[in-house]
C-alpha atoms as a printed R data frame, in Angstrom:
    type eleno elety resid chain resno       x       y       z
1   ATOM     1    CA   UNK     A     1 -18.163 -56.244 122.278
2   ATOM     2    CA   UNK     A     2 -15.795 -56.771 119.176
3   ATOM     3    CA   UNK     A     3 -13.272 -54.383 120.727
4   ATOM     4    CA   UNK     A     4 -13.570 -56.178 124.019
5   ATOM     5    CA   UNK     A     5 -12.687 -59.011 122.649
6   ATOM     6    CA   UNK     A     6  -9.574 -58.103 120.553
7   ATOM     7    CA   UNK     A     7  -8.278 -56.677 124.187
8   ATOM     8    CA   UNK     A     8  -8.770 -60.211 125.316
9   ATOM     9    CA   UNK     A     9  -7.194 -61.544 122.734
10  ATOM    10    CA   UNK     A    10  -3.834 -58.992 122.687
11  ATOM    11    CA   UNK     A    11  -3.712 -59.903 126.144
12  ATOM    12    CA   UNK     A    12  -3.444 -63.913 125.639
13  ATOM    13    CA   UNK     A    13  -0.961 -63.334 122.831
14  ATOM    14    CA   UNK     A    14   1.189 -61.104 124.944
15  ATOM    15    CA   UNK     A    15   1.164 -63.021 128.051
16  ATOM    16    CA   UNK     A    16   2.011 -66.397 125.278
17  ATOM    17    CA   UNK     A    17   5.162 -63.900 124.706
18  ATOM    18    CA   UNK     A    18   5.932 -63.260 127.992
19  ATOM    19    CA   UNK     A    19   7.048 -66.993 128.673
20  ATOM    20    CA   UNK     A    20   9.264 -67.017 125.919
21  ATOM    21    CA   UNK     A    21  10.891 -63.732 126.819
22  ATOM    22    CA   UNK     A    22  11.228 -64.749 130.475
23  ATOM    23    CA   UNK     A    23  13.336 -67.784 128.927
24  ATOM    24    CA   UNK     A    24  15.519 -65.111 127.079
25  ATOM    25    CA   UNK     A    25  16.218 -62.978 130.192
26  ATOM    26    CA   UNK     A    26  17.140 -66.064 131.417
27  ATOM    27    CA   UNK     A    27  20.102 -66.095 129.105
28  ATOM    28    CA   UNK     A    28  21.649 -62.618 131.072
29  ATOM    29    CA   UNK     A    29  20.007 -63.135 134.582
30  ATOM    30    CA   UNK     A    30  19.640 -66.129 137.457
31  ATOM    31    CA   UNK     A    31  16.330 -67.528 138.217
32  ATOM    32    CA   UNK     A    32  16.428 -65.990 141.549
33  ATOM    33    CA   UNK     A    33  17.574 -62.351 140.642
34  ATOM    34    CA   UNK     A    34  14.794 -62.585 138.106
35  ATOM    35    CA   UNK     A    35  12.034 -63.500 140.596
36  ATOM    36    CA   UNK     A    36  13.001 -60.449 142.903
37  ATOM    37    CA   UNK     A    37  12.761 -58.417 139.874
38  ATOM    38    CA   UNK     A    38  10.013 -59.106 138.983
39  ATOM    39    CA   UNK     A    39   8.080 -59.075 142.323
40  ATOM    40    CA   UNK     A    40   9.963 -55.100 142.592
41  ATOM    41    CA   UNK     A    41   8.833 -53.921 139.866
42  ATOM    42    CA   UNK     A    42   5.388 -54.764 139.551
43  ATOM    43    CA   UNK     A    43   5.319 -53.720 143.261
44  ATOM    44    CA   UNK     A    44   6.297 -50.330 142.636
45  ATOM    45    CA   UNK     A    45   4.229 -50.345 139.432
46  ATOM    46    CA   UNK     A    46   0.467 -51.309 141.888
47  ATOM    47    CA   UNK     A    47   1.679 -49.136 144.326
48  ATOM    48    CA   UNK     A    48   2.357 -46.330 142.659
49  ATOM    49    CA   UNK     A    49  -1.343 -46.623 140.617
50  ATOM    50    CA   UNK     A    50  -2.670 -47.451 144.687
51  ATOM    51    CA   UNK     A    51  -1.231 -43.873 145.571
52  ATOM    52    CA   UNK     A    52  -2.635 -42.303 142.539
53  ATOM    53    CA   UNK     A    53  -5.867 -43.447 142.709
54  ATOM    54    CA   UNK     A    54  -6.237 -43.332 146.761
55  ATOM    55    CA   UNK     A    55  -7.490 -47.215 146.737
56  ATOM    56    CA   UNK     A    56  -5.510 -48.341 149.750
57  ATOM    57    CA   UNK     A    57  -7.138 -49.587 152.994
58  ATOM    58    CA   UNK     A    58  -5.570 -50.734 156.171
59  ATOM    59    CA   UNK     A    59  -5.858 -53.967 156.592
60  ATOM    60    CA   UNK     A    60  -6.772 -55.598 159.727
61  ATOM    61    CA   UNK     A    61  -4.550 -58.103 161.781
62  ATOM    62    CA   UNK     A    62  -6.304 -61.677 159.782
63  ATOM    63    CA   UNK     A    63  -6.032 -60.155 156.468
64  ATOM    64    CA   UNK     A    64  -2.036 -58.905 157.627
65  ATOM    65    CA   UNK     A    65  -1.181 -62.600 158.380
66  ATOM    66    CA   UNK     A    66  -3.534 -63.935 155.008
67  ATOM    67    CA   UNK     A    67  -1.141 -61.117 152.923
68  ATOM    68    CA   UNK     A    68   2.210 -62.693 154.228
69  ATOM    69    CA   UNK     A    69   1.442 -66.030 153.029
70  ATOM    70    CA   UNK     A    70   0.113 -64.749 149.776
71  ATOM    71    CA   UNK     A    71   3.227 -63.043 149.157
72  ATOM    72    CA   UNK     A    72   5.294 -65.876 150.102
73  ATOM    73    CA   UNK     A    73   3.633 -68.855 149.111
74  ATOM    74    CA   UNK     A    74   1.497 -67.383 146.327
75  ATOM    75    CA   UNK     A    75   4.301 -64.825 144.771
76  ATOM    76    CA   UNK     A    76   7.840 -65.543 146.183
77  ATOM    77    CA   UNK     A    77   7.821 -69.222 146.061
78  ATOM    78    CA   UNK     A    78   5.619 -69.045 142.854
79  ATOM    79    CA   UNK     A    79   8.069 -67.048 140.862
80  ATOM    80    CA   UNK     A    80  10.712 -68.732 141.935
81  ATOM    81    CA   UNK     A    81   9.499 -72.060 141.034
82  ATOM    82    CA   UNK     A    82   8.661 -70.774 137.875
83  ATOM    83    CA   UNK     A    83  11.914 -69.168 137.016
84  ATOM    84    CA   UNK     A    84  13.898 -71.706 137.661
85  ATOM    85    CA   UNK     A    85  11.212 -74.172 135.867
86  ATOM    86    CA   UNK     A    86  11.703 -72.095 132.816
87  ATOM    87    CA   UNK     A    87  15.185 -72.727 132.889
88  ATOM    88    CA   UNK     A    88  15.304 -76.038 132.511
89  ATOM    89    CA   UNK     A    89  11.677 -76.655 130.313
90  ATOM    90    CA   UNK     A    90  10.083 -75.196 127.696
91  ATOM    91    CA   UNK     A    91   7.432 -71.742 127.062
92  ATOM    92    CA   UNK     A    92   4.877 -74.292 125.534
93  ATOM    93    CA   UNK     A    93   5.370 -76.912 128.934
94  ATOM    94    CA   UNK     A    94   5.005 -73.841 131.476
95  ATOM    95    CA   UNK     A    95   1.819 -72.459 129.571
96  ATOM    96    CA   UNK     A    96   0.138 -75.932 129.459
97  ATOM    97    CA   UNK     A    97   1.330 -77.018 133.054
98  ATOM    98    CA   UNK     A    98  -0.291 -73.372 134.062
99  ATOM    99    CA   UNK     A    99  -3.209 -73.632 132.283
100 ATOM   100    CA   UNK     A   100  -3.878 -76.629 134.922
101 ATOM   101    CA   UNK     A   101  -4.333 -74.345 137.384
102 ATOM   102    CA   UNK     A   102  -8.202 -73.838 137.755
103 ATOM   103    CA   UNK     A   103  -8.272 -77.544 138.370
104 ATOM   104    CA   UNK     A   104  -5.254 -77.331 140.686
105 ATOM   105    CA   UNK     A   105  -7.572 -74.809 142.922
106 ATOM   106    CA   UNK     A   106 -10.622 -76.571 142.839
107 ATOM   107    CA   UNK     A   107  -9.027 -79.224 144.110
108 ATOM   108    CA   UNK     A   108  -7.580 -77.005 147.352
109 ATOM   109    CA   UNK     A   109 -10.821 -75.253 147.236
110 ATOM   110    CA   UNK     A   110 -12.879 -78.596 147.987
111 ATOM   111    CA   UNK     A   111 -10.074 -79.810 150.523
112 ATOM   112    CA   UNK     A   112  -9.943 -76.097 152.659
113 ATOM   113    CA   UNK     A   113 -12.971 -74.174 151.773
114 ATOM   114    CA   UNK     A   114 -15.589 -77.459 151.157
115 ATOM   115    CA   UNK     A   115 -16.903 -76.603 148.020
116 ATOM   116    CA   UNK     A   116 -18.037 -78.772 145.602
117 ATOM   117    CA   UNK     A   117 -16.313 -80.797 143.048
118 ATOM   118    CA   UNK     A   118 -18.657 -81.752 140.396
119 ATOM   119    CA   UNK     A   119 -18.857 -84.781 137.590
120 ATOM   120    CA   UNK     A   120 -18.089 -82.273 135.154
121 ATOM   121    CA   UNK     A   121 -15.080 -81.037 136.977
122 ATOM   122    CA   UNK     A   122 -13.642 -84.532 137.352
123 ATOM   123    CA   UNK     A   123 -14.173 -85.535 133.464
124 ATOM   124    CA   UNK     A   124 -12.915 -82.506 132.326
125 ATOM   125    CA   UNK     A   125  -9.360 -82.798 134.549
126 ATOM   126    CA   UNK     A   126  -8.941 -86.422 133.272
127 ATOM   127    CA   UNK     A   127  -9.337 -85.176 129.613
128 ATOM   128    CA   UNK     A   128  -6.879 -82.199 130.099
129 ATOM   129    CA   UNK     A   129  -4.306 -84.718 132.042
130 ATOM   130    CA   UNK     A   130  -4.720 -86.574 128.714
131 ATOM   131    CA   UNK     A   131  -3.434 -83.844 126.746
132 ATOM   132    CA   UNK     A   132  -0.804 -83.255 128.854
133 ATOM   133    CA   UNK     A   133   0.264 -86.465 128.673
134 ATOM   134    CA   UNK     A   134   0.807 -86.439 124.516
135 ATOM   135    CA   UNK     A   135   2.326 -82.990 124.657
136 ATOM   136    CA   UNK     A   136   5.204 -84.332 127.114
137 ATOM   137    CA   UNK     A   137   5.193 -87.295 125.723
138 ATOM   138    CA   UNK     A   138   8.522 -87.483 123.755
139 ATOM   139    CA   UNK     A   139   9.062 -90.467 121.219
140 ATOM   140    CA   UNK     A   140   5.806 -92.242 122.633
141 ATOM   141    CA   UNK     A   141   7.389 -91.911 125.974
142 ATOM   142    CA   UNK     A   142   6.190 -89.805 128.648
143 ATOM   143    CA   UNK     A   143   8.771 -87.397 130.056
144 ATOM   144    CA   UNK     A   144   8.482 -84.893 133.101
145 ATOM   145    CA   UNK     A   145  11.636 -83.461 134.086
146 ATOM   146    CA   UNK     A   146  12.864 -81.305 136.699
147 ATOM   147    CA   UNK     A   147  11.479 -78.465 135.207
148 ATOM   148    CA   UNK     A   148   8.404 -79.290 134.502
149 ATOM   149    CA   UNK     A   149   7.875 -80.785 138.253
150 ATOM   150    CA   UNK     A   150   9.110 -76.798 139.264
151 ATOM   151    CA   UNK     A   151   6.280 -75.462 136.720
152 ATOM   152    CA   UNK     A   152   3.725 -77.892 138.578
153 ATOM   153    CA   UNK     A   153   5.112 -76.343 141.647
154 ATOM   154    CA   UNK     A   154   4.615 -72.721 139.988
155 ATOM   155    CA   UNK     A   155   1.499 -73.434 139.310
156 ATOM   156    CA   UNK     A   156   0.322 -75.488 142.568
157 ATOM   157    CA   UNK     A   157   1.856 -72.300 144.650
158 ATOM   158    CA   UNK     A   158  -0.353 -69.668 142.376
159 ATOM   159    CA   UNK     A   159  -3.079 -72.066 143.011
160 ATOM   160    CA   UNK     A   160  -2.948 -71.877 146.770
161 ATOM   161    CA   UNK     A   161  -2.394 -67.607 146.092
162 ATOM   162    CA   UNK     A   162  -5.904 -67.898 144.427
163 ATOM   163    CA   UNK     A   163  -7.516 -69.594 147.733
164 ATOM   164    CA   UNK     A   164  -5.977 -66.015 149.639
165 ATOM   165    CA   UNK     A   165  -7.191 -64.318 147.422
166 ATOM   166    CA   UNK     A   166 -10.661 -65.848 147.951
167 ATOM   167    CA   UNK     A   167 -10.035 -65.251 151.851
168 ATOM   168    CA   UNK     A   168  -9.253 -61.944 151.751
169 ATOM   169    CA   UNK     A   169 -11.350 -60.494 148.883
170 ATOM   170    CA   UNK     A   170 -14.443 -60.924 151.661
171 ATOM   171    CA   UNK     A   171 -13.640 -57.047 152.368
172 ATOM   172    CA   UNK     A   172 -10.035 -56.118 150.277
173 ATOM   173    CA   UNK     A   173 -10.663 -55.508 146.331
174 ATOM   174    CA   UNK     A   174  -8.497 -57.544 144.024
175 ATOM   175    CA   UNK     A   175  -6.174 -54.305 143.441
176 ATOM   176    CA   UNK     A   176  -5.605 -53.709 146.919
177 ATOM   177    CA   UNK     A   177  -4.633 -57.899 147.673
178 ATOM   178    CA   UNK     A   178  -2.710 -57.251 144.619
179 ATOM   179    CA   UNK     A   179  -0.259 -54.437 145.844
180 ATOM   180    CA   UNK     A   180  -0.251 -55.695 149.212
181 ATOM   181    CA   UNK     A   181   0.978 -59.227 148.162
182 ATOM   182    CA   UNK     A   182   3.686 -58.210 145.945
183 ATOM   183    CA   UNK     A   183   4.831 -55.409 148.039
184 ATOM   184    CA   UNK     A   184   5.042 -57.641 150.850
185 ATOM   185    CA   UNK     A   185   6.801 -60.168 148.672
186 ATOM   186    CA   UNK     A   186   9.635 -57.771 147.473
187 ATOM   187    CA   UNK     A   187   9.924 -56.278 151.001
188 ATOM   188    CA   UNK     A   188  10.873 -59.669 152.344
189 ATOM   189    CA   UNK     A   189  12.402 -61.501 149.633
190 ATOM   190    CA   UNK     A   190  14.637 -58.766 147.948
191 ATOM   191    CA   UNK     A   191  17.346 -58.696 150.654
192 ATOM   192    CA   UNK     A   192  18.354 -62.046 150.554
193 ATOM   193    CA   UNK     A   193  19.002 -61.657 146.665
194 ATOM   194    CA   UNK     A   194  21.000 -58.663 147.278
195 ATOM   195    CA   UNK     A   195  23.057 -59.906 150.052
196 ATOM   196    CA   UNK     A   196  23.121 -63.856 149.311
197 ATOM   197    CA   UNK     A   197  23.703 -63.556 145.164
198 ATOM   198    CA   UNK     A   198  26.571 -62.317 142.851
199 ATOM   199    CA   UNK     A   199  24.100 -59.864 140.458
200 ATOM   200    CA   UNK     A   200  25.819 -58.594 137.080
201 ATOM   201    CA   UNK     A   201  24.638 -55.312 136.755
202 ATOM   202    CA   UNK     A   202  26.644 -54.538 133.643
203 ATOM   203    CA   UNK     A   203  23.921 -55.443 131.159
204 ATOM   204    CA   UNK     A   204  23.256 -53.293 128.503
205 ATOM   205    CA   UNK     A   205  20.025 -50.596 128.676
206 ATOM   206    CA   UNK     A   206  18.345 -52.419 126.288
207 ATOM   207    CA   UNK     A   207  18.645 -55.823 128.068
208 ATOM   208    CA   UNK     A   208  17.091 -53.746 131.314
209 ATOM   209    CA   UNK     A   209  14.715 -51.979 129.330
210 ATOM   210    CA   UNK     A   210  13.421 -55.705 127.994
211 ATOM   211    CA   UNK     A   211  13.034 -56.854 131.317
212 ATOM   212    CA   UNK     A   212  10.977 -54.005 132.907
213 ATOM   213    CA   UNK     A   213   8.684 -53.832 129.724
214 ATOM   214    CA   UNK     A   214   8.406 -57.781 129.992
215 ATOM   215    CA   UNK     A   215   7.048 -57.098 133.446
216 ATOM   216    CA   UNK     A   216   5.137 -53.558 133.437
217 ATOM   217    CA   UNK     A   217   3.180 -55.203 130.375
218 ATOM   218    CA   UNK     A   218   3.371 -58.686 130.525
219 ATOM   219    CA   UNK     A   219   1.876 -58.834 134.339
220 ATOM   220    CA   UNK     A   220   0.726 -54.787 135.135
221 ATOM   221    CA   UNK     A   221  -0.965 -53.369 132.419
222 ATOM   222    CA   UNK     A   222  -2.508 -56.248 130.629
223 ATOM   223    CA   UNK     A   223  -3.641 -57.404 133.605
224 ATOM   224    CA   UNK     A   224  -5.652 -54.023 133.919
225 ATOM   225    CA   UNK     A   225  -6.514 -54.298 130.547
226 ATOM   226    CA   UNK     A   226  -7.908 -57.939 131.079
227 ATOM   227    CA   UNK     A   227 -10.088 -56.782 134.053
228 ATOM   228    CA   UNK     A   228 -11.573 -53.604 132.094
229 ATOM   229    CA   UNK     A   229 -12.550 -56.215 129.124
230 ATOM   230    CA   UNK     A   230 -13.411 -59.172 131.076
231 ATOM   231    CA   UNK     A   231 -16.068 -56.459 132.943
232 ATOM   232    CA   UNK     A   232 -17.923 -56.088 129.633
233 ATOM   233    CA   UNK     A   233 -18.220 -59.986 128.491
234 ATOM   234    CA   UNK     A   234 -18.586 -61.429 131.395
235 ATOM   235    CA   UNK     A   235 -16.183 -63.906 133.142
236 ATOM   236    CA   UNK     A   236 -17.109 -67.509 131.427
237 ATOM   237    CA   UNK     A   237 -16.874 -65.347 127.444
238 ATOM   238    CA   UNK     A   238 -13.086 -63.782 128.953
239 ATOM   239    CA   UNK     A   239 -12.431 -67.998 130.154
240 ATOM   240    CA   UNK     A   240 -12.711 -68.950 126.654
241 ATOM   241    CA   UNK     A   241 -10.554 -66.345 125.227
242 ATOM   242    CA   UNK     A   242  -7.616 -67.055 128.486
243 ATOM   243    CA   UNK     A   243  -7.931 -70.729 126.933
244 ATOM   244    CA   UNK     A   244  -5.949 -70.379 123.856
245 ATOM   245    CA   UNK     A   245  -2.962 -69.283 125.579
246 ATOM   246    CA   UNK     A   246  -1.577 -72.362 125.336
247 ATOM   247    CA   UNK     A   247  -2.297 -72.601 121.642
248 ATOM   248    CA   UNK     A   248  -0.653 -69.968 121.054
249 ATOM   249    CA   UNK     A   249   2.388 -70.203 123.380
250 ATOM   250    CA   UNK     A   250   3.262 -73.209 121.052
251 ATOM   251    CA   UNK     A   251   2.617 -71.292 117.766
252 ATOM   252    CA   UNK     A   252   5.194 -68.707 119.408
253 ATOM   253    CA   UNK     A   253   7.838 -71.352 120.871
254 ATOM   254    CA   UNK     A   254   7.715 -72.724 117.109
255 ATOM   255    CA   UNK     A   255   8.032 -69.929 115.308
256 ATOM   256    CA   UNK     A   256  10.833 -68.018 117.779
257 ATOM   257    CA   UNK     A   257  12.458 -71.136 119.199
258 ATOM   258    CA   UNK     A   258  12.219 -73.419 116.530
259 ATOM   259    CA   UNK     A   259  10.846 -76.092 118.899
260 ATOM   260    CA   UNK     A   260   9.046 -78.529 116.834
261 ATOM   261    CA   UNK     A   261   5.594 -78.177 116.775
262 ATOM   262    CA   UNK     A   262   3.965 -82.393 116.175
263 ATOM   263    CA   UNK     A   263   0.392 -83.427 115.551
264 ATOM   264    CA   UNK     A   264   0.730 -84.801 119.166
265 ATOM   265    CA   UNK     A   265   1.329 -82.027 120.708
266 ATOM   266    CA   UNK     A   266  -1.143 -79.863 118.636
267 ATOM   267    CA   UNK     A   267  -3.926 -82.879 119.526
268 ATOM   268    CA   UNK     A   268  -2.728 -83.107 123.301
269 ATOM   269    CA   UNK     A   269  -3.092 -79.264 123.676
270 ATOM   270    CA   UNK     A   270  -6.301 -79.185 122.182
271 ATOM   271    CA   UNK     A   271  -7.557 -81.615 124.978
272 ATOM   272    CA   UNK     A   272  -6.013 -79.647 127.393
273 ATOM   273    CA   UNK     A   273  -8.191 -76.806 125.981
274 ATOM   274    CA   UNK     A   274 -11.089 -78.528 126.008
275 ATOM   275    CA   UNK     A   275 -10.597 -80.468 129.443
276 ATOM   276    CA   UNK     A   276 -10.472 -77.146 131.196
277 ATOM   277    CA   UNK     A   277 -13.124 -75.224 129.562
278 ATOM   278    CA   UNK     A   278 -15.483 -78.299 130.341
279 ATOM   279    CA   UNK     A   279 -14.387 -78.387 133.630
280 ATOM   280    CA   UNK     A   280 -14.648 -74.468 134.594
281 ATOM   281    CA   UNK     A   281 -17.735 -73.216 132.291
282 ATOM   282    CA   UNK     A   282 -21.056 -74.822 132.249
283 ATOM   283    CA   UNK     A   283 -22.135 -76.434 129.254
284 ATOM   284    CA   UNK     A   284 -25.334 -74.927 129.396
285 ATOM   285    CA   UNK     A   285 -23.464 -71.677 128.646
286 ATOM   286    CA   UNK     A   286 -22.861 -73.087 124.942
287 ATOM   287    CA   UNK     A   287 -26.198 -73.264 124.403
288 ATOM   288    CA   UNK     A   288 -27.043 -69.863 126.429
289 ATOM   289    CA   UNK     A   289 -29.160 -67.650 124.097
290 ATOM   290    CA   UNK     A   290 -30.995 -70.927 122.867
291 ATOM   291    CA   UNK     A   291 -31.478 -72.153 126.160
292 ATOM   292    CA   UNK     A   292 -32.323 -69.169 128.021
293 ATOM   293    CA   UNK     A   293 -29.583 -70.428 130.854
294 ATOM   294    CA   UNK     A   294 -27.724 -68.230 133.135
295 ATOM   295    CA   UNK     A   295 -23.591 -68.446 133.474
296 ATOM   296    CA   UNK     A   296 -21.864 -70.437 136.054
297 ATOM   297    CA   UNK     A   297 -19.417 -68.356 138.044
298 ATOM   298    CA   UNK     A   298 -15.480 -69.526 137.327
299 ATOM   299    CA   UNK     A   299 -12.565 -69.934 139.414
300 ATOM   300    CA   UNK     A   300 -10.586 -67.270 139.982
301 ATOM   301    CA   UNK     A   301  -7.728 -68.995 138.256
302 ATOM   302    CA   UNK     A   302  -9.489 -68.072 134.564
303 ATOM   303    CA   UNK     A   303  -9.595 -64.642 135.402
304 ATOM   304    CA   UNK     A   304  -5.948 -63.402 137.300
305 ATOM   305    CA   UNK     A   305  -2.959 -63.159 135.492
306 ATOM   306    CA   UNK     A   306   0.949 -65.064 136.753
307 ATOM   307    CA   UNK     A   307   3.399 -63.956 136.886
């Protein structure tokens, strides 16, 4: 359990890093170059491990049209908005503004699939809107620029990939809507960036090596690794752990970025913290082993890792 755990953890801190090296490559690459990239290579990357291990199915004519709108709703417009979010805001905004995103879908999930919003789900959301509120709060006023509004965008658009995901994943695994999505996604979206955009490809090796590690690991094989881990604990233990990415997104924007790191900010993400776990694990599950209560099943949007 111990070593489960510490993958969980190495996981969290690595996708923390990933936003700030996304706003590096942003330094040698445009938002939209970087969002075809990205959807290419971690294309070829669940393809290739579809091939290898024989997982692919043919999906039918429903789940075709369902795959098209998760790769260009859910992936294409998603890393787009993100991109260009990052741009213009910061790696601690983006990982806050994300971390909204279970109560983003179970908001779409009560409007398009009827399920239930709950008292608990509603407190918790106002608490972790609270925290938001202090951490973009700048000199006791509130601020929300135009890139955070793209990172609510981001994070609205993986939302709405989650509530595919829940369509399809009636007979598709998670892999399979996976490689389909993002293949999909590059298949459609990569001409336009090679025949609409100017793209500098005299960067130096290390500059390209940076960005296909910052993608193979930061979205492929951590994701993998979250899955195998998150199979031993149990989804509401693995929600927990996904919860301090924030936390530590700001430890890392501080520490690499010099971005200053206030009392406000630390209290408003705290509330953030604790305004999502409230709303997506039961509090029951707290007192579980005392209690003798059984887990409350998540959304999806604790458990699947954005690009």
């Amino acid at each position: 359990m111990a070593k489960s755990y510490l993958i969980l953890l190495s996981c969290v801190f690595i996708w923390a890093g990933n936003y700030l090296a996304r706003q590096f490559l942003l330094k040698e690459f445009s938002p939209f170059f970087l969002s075809a990239f990205s959807l290419t290579v971690i294309s070829i990357f669940f393809c290739l491990m579809g091939l290898i291990t024989k997982s692919f199915v043919r999906p039918r004519r429903k789940e075709f049209m369902l795959l098209c709108c998760a790769g260009l709703i859910g992936l294409v417009a998603n890393q787009i908005f993100l991109f260009t979010g990052l741009k213009y805001s910061t790696a601690t905004n983006a990982s806050l503004i994300f971390s909204m995103s279970p109560l983003i879908t179970a908001a779409l999930s009560g409007v398009i699939l009827k399920e239930k919003i709950t008292r608990q789900m509603i407190i918790g959301s106002f608490i972790a809107i609270i925290g938001l509120y202090f951490v973009l709060s700048v000199k006791g006023q509130f601020v929300f620029g135009m890139g955070d509004l793209l990172l609510l965008g981001a994070t609205t658009t993986f939302s709405c990939n989650l509530i595919f995901v829940r369509l399809l994943s009636k007979r598709l695994s998670p892999f399979i809507i996976t490689s389909y999505s993002f293949f999909i996604g590059a298949i459609i979206y990569d001409p336009f960036i090679l025949i609409g955009t100017n793209i500098n490809w005299n960067h130096s090796i290390s500059i390209w090596v940076f960005a296909v590690m910052s993608v193979l690991i930061g979205q492929g094989i951590t994701t993998m690794m979250w899955n195998s881990a998150m199979n031993n604990l149990g989804a509401s233990r693995s929600a927990i752990v996904l919860n301090l990415q924030p936390i530590m997104t700001m430890l890392l924007d501080f520490l690499i970025y010099q971005n200053p790191l206030t009392v406000k900010k630390i209290f408003g993400a705290v509330l953030v913290f604790t305004g999502i776990l409230l709303s997506t694990v039961q509090i029951g599950f707290i007192f579980k082993k005392r209690m003798g209560t059984r887990e409350k099943q998540i959304t999806e949007a604790q458990i699947v890792k954005k690009l």
